[in-house]
C-alpha positions in Angstrom: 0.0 0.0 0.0 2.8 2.5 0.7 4.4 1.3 -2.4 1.4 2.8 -4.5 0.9 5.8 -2.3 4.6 7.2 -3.2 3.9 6.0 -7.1 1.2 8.0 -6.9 2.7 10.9 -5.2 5.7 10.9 -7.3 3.6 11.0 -10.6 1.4 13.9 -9.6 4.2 15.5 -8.2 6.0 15.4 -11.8 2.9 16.4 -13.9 2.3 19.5 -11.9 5.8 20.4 -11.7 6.3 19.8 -15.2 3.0 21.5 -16.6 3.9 24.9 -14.4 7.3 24.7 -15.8 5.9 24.7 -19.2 3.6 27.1 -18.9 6.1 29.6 -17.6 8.3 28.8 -20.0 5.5 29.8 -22.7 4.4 32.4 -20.6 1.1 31.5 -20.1 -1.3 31.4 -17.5 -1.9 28.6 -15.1 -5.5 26.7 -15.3 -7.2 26.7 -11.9 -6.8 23.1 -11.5 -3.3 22.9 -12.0 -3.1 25.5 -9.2 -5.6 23.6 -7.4 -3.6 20.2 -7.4 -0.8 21.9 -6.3 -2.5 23.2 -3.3 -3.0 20.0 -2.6 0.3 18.5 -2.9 1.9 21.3 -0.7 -0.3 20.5 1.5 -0.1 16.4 1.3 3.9 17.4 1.9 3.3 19.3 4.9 1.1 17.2 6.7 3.1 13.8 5.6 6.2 16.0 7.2 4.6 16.6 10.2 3.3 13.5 11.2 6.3 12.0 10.2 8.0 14.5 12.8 5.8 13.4 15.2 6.7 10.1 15.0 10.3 10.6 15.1 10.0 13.0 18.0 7.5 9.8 19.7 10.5 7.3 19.2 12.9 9.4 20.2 11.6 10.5 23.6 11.0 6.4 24.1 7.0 7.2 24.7 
């Protein structure tokens, strides 16, 4: 399962990355949904990081 949850990250990760890139290149506006997704995926990475932090900081205090 975490195996297809980090495919799945990875690829939408690389398709939003690379569709702002091109559109920036070609100077065009971004569609809403590309901004959309990314929303998302900042905030997939910021909650992943945190609870991931909280884990660590669990383990480490030997709670």
């Amino acid at each position: 399962m975490v195996e297809f949850a980090a495919l799945t990250y990875g690829l939408l990760a690389s398709v939003i990355l690379s569709a702002a890139q091109r559109n920036r290149k070609l100077a065009r506006p971004h569609p809403p949904m590309l901004f959309y997704l990314g929303y998302l995926l900042c905030g997939l990475s910021a909650g992943l990081a945190l609870a991931l932090a909280y884990v660590a900081a669990t383990l480490l205090a030997g709670v």
